[in-house]
TORVEX-81923 format. One record per residue: x, y, z of N, C-alpha, C in turn; residue in three letters. Coordinates in pm, whole numbers, plus 32768, in hexadecimal, padded with zeros to 4 digits. Layout:
<nodes>
XYZXYZXYZALA ...
</nodes>
This chain:
<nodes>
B6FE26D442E8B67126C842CFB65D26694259UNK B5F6260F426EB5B925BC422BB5AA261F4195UNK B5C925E64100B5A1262C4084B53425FB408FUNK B4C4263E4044B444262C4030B45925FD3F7FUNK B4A525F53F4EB4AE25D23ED6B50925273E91UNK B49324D73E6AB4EC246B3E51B57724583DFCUNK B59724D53DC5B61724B53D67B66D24E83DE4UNK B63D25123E71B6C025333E95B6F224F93F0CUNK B67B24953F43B692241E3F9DB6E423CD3FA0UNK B6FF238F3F30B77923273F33B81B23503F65UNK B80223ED3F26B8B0240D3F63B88A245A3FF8UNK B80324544032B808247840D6B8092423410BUNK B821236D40E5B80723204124B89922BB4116UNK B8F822EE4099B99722E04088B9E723464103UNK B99C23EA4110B9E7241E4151B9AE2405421AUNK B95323C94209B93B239742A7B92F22FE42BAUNK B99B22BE427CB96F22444280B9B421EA432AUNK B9FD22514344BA20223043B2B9A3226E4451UNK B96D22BC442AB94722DE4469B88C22A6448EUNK B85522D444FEB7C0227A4534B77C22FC4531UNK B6C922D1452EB6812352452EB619230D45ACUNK B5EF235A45EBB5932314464EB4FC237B4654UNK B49A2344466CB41E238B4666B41523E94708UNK B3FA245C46C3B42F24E04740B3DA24C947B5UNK B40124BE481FB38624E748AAB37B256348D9UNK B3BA25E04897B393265A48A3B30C26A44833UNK B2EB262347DAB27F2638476DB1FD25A94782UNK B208257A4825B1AE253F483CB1E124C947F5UNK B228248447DDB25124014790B27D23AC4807UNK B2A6234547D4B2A322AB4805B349227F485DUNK B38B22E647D4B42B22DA4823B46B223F47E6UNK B423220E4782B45B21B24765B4A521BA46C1UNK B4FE217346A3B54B21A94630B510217E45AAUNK B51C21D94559B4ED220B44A8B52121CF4465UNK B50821DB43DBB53B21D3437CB50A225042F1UNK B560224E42B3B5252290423FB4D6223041C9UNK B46A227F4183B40822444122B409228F4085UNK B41E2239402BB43A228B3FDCB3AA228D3F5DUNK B38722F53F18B31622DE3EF2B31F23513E69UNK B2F923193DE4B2E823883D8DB28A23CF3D8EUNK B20D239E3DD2B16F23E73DA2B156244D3E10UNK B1C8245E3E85B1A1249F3EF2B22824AD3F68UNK B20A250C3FA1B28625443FE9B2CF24CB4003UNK B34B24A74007B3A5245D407FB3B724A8410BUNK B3D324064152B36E244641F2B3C723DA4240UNK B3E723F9429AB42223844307B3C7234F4370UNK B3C122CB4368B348226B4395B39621F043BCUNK B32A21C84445B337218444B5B36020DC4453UNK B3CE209B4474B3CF20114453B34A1F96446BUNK B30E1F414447B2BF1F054460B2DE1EB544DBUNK B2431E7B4536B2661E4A45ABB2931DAB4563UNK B2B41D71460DB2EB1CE545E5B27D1C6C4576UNK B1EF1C97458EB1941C85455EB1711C8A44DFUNK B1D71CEC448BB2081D43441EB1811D8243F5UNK B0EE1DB0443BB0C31E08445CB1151EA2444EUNK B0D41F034410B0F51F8B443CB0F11F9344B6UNK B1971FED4524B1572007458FB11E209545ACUNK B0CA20984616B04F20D04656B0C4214346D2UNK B0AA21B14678B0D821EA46BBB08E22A746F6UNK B09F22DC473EB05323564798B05023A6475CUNK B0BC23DA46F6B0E7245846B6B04E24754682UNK B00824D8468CAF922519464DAFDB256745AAUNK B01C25B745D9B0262618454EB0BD25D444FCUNK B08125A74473B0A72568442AB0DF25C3439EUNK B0AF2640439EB0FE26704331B17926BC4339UNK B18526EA4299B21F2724429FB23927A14301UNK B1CE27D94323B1E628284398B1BE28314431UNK B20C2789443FB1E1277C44C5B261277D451EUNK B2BA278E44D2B3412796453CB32C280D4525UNK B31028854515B32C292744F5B391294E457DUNK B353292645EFB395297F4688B445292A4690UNK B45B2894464DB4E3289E4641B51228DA45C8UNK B4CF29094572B547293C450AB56029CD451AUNK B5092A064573B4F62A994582B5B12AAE45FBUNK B5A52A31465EB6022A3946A8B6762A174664UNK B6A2298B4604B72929BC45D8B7202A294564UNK B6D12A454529B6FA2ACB44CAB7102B2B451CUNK B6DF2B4945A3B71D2BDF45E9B75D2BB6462CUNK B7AC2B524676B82E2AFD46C4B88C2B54462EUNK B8562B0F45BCB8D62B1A4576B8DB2BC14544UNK B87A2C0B4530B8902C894535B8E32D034575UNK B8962CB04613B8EE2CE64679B9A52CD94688UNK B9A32C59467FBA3F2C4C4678BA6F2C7345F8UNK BA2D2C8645B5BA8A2CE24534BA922D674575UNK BA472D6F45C3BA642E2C4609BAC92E164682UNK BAE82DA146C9BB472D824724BAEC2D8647C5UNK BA6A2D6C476BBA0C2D9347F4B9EB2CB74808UNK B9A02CA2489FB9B82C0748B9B9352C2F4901UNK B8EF2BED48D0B82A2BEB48F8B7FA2B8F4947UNK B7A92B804996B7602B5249E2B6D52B394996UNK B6652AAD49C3B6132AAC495FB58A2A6E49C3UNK B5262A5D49C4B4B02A524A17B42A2A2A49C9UNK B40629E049C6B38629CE498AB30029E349CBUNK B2FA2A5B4A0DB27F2A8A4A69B2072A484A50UNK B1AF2A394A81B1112A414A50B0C12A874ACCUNK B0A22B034A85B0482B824A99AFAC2B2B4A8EUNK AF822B3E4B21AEF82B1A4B0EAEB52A6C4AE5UNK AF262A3D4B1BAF2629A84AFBAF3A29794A73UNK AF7E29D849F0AF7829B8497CAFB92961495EUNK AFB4290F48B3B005287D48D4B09128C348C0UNK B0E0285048F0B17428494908B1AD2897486AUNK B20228EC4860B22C28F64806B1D2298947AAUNK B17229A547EEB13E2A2747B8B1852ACD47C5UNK B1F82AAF480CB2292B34484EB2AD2AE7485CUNK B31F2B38481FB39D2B2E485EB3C72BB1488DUNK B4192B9E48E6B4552C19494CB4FE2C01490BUNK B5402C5948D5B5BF2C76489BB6052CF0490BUNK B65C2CC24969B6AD2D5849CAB72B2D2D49A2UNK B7722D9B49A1B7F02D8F4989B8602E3449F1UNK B8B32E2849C8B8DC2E7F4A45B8992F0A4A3DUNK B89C2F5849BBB8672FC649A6B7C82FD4497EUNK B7942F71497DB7162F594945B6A52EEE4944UNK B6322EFA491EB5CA2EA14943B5972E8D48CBUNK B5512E1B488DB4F12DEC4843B4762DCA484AUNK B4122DB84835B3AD2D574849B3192D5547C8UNK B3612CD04784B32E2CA74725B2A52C5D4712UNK B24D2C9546EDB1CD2C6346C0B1A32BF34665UNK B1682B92465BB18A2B364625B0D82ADF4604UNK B0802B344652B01F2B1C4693AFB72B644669UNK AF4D2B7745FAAECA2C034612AEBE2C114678UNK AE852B8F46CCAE202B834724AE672BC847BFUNK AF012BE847C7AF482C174809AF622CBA47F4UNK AF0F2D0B484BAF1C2D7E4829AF9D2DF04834UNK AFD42E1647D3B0452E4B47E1B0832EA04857UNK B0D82E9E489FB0E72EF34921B1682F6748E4UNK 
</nodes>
């Protein structure tokens, strides 16, 4: 995960320097690849490279804050929960009632079920 703190960006960007970030299409994004931004007056945030135009590009993603990935971090924190119990999960991003993508995750695993709220406007079942 992206630090939200500028003193601690530089060594997340030594320890992934091999590695690419791409803008998610399970959070309504573009699917095209990131970069990180680094900023003292305000969160650090990973953001779209400029077009060829060197224009900002124009991209779909609606929800822009720090808690707009919530439904992937909910899945690897209980992926990784689970396999600390020796349990191997299955994961679903339902939408109950046409809600947006990502308001409800479904967590089953062999002995058990989850289903995470993520959503007011999604009434708890």
């Amino acid at each position: 995960m992206l630090p939200l703190e500028a003193i601690e960006l530089d060594a997340f960007r030594r320890r992934h320097e091999n590695d690419t970030f791409w803008c998610g299409l399970l959070l309504g994004g573009c699917g095209l690849q990131l970069t990180t931004k680094l900023y003292t007056d305000r969160v650090c945030h990973f953001a779209h490279h400029p077009g060829p135009d060197g224009h900002p590009h124009v991209c779909g993603q609606r929800a822009r804050g720090v808690t707009s990935a919530d439904h992937l971090y909910v899945k690897s924190a209980a992926a990784a929960w689970l396999a600390d119990h020796g349990e191997q999960a299955s994961f679903e991003y339902t939408r109950p009632d046409g809600a947006p993508l990502g308001s409800v995750v479904d967590v089953r695993w062999r002995h058990g079920a989850l289903r995470v709220h993520l959503d007011q406007a999604v009434t708890p079942a």
